[in-house]
KEKOL-418336 format. One record per residue (C-alpha): x, y, z; chain. Coordinates in Angstrom, 2 decimals. Each point is the difference from the previous one (the first is absolute). Layout:
<sites>
site east X, north Y, up Z, chain A
...
</sites>
This chain:
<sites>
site east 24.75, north -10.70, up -18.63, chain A
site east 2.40, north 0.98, up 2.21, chain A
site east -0.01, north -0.13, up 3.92, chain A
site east -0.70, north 3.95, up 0.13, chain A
site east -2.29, north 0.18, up -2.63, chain A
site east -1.77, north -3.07, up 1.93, chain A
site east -0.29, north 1.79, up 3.55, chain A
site east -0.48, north 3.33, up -1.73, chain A
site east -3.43, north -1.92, up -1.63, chain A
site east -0.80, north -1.28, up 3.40, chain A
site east 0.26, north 3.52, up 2.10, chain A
site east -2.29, north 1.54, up -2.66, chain A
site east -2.41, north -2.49, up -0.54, chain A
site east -2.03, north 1.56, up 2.93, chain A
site east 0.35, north 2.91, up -2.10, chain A
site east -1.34, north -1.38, up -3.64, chain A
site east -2.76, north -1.55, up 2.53, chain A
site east -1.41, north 2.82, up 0.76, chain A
site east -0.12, north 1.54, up -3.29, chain A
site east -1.64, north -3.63, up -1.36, chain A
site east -2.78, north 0.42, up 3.17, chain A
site east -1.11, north 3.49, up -1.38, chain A
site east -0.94, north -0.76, up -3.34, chain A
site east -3.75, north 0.14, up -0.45, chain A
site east 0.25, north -3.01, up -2.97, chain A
site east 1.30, north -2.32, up 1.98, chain A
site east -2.82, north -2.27, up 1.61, chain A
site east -0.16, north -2.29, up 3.17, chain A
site east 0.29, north -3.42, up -1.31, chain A
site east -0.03, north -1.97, up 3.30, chain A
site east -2.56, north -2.83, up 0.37, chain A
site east -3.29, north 0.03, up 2.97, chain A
site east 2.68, north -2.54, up 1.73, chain A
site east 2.23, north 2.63, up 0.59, chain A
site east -0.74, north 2.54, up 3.21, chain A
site east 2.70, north 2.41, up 1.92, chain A
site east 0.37, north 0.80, up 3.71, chain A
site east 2.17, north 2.27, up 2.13, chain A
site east 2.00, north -1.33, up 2.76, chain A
site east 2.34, north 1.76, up 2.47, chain A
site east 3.55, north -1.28, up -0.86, chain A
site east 2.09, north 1.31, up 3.89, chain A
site east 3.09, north -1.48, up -1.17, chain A
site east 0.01, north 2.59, up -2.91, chain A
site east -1.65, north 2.44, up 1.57, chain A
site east -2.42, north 0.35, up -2.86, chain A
site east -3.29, north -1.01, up -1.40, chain A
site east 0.02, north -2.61, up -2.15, chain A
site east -2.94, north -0.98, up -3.00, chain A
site east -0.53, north -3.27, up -0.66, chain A
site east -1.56, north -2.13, up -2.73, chain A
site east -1.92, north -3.33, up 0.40, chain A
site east -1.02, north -2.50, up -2.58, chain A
site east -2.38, north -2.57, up 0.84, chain A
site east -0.54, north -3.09, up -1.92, chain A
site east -3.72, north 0.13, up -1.94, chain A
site east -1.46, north -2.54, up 2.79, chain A
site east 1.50, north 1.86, up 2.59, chain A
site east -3.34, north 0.56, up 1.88, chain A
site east -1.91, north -3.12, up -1.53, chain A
site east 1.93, north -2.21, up 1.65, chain A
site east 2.16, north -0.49, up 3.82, chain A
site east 2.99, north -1.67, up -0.83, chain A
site east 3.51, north 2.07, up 0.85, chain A
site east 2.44, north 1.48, up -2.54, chain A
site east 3.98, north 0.17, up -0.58, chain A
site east 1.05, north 3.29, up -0.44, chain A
site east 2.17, north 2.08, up -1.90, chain A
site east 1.64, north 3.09, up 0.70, chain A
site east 1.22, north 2.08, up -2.90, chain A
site east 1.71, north 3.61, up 0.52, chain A
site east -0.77, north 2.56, up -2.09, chain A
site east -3.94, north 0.08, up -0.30, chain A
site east -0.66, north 2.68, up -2.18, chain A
site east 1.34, north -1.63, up -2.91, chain A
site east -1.55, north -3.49, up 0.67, chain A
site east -3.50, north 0.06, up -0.65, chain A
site east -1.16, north 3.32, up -1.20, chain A
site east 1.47, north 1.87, up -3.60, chain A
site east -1.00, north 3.64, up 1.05, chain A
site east 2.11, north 0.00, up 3.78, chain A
site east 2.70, north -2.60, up -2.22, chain A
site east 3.63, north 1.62, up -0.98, chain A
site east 0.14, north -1.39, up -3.57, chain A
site east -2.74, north -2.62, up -0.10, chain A
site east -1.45, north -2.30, up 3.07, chain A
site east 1.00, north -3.74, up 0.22, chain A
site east -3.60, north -1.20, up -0.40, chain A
site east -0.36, north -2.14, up 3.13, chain A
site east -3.44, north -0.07, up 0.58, chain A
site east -0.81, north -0.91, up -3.32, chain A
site east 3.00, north -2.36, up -0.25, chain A
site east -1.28, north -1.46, up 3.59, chain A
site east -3.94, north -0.33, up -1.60, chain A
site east 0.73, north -1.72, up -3.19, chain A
site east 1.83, north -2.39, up 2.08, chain A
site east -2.42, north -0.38, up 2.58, chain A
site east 2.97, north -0.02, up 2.55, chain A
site east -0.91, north -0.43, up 3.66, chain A
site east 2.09, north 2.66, up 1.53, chain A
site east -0.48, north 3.33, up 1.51, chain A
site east 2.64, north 3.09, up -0.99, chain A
site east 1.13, north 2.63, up 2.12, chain A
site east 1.67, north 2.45, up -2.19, chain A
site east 1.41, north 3.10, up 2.40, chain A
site east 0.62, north 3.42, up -1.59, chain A
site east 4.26, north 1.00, up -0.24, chain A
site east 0.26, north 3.06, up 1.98, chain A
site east 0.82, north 2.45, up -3.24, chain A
site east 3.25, north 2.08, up 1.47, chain A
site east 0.64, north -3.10, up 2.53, chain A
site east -0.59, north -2.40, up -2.49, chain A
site east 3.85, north -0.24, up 0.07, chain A
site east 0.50, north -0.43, up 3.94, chain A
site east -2.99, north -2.23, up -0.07, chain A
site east 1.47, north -2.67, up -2.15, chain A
site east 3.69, north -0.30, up 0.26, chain A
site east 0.88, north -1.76, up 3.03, chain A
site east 3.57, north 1.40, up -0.09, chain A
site east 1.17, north 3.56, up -0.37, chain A
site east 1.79, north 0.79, up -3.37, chain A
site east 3.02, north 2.18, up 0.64, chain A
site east -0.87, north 2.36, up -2.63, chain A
site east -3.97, north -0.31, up 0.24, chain A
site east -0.84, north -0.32, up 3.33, chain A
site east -3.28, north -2.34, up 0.65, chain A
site east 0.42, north -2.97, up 2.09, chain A
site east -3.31, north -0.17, up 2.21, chain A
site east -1.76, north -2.86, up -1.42, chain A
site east 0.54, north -1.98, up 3.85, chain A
site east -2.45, north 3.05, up 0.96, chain A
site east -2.28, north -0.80, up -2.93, chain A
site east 0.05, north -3.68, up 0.22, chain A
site east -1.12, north 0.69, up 3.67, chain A
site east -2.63, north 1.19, up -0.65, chain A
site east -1.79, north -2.24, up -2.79, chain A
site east 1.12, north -3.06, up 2.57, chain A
site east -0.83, north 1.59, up 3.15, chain A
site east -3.20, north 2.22, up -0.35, chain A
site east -1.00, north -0.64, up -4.00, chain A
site east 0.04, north -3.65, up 0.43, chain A
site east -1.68, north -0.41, up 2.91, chain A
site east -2.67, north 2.32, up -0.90, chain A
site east -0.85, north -1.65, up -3.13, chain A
site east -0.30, north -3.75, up 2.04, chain A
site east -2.19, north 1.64, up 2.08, chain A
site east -1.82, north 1.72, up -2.93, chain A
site east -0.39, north -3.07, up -2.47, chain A
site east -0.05, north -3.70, up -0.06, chain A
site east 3.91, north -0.80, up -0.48, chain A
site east 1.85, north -2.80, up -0.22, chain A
site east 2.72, north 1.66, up 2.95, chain A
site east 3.05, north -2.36, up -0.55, chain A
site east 3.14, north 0.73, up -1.79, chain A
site east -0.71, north -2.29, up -3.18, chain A
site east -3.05, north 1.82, up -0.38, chain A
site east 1.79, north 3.82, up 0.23, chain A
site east 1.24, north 1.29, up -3.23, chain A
site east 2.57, north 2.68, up -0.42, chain A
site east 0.18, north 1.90, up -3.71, chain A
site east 1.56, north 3.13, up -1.53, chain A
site east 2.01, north 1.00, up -2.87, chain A
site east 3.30, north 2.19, up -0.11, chain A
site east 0.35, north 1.20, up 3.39, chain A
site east -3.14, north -1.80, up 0.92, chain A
site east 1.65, north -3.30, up -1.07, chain A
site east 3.17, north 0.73, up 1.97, chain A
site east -1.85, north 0.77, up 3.39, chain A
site east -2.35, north -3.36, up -0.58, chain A
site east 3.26, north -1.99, up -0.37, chain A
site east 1.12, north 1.73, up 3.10, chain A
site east -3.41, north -0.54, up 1.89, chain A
site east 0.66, north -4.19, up -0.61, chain A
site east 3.08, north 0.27, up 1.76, chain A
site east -0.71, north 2.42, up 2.93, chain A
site east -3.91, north -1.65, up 0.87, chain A
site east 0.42, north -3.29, up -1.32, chain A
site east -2.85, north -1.08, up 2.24, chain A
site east -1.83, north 2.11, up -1.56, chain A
site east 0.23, north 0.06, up -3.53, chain A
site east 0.46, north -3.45, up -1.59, chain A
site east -0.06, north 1.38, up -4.07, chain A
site east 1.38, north 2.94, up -1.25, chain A
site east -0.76, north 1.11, up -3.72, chain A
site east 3.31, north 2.36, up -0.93, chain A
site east 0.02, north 1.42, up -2.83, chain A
site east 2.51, north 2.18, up -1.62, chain A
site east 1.77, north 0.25, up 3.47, chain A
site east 2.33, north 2.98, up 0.64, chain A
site east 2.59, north -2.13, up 1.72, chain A
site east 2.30, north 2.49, up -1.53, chain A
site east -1.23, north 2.94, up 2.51, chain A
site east 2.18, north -2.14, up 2.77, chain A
site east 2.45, north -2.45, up 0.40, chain A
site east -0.70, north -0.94, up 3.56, chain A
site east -3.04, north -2.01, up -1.56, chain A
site east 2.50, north -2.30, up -1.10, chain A
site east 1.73, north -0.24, up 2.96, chain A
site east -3.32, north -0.52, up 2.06, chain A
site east -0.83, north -3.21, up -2.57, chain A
site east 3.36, north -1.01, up 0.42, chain A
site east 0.24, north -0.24, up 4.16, chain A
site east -3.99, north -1.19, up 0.50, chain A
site east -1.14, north -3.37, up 1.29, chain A
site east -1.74, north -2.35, up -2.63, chain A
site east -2.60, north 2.08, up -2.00, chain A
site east -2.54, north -2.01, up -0.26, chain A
site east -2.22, north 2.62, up -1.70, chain A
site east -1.82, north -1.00, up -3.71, chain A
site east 1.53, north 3.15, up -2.55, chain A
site east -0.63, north 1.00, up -3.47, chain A
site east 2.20, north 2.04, up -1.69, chain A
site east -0.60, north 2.17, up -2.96, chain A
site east 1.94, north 2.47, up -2.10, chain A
site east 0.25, north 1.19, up -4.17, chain A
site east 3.16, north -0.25, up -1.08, chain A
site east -0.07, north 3.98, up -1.24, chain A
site east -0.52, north 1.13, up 3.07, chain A
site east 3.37, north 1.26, up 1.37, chain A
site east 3.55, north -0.91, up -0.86, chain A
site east 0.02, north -2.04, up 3.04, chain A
site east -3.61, north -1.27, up 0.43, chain A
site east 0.75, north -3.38, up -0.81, chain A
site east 3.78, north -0.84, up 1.56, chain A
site east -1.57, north 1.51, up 3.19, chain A
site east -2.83, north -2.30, up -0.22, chain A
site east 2.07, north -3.21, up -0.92, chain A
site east 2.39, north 1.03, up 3.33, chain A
site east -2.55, north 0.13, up 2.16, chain A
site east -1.22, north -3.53, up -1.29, chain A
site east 2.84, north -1.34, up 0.62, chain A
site east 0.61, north 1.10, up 3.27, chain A
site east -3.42, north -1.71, up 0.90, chain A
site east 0.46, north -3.09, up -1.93, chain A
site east 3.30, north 0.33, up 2.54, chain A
site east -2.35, north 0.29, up 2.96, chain A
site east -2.09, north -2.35, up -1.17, chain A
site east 0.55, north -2.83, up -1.86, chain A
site east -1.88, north 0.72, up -4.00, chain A
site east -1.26, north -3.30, up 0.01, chain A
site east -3.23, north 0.95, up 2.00, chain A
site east -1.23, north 2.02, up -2.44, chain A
site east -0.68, north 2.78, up 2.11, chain A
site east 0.75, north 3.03, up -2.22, chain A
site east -0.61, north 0.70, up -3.55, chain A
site east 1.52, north 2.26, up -2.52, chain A
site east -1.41, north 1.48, up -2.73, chain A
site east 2.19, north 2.10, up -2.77, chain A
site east -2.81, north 1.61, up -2.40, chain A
site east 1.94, north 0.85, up -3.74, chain A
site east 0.14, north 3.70, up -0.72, chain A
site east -2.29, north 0.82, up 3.55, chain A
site east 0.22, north 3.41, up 1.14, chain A
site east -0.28, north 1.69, up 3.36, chain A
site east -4.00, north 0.71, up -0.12, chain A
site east -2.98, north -1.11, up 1.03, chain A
site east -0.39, north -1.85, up -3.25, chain A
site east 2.87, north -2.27, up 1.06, chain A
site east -1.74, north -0.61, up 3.44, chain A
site east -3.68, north -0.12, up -0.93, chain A
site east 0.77, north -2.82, up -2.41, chain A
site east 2.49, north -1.97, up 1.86, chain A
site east -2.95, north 0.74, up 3.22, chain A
site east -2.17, north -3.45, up -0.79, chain A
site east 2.99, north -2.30, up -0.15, chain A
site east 1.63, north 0.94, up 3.06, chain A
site east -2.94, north -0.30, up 2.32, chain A
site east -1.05, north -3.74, up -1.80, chain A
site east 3.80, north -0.71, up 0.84, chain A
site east -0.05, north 1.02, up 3.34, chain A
site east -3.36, north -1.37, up 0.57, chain A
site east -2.89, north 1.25, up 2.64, chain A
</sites>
């Protein structure tokens, strides 16, 4: 697929979205752990829904959580608000009995774009993920330590997304590094700017734990992007502490197949 084709399927995937939500066949498949919330988002100016998943002994027990925060909500735990299938996390989550809690926040359909590209793109615009990342760390964040029993510090804070969602979680790691300690990046669109590469390039030591993920049908460029931007870490860093992981999955595709089944192996990597 080529780099038009692959923005031209992200700008209408809002579109396709809404066409999957209105179909009367499709049925909620999220779990009793699952519940949503609104929340005021200032720094966008907008409303923003929001998805929790609690582990089963959630409210059996008082011990505190890690804590993941995934973009993209609708297509993470429920098939009829999903784009072409849901990733299955609370049911991924369950059969492992996993002792985290997952904030998944809804993109922002027509700003889904500006939202998670942290640099504009000459001929596409975006570039307000600073504004976006502001507001999960600033008023998301802190509302959700108030809310639940959380484990607060930065090896406990999770950051995961896919295409443009994986390029803004890398980005999160290197703008709030006290904040996020683990970022799950999957199919990042690293393509969508270069100054991400120049950011890696002139940051202190990342000390941040990442796993990387990709198919290697994805793009023309999917991979040689990904293996750069290793690289240039394993050049900030050195490789020998084992602090990022790639994974090249054979004849993958850009979907939420590729990024529901590559979900469980990330997060084990990563750790909670």
């Amino acid at each position: 697929m080529n780099r038009l084709k692959f923005l031209l399927l992200l700008f209408f995937f809002t579109i396709v979205k809404i066409t999957a939500q209105g179909e009367e066949t499709k049925k909620s498949t999220d779990s009793k752990q699952v519940s949503t919330f609104t929340i005021e988002a200032p720094q966008l100016q907008t409303t923003k829904k929001i998805w929790i998943y609690l582990p089963e002994n959630y409210l059996t027990s008082k011990k505190k959580f890690s804590v993941i925060y995934m973009h993209d909500a609708q297509n993470l735990f429920d098939a009829k608000t999903s784009y072409s299938g849901e990733w299955n996390v609370d049911e991924k989550l369950d059969s492992l009995k996993a002792q985290v809690i997952v904030v998944g926040i809804e993109h922002g359909n027509d700003k889904r774009i500006d939202e998670l590209t942290p640099f504009k793109n000459e001929k596409y615009g975006g570039g307000k993920a600073d504004s976006y990342l502001e507001f999960i760390v600033k008023t998301l964040k802190p509302q959700i330590d108030k809310t639940y029993r959380t484990k607060t510090k930065k090896k406990n804070t999770i950051i995961m997304g896919s295409s443009l969602g994986g390029l803004t979680s890398y980005y999160a790691v290197l703008k709030y590094p006290t904040i996020f300690g683990k970022a799950g990046v999957f199919s990042p669109s690293f393509w969508f700017t270069k100054d991400i590469y120049t950011l890696t390039e002139k940051s202190k030591k990342i000390k941040s734990k990442i796993y990387f993920m990709c198919g290697d049908a994805e793009s023309d460029d999917m991979v040689s992007d990904l293996n750069k931007m290793e690289y240039l870490l394993n050049s900030n860093r050195c490789y020998c502490l084992n602090l990022n992981k790639k994974t090249i999955v054979k004849d993958g595709k850009h979907n939420e197949k590729l990024w529901r089944d590559g979900f469980v192996d990330a997060i084990l990597w990563l750790g909670f």
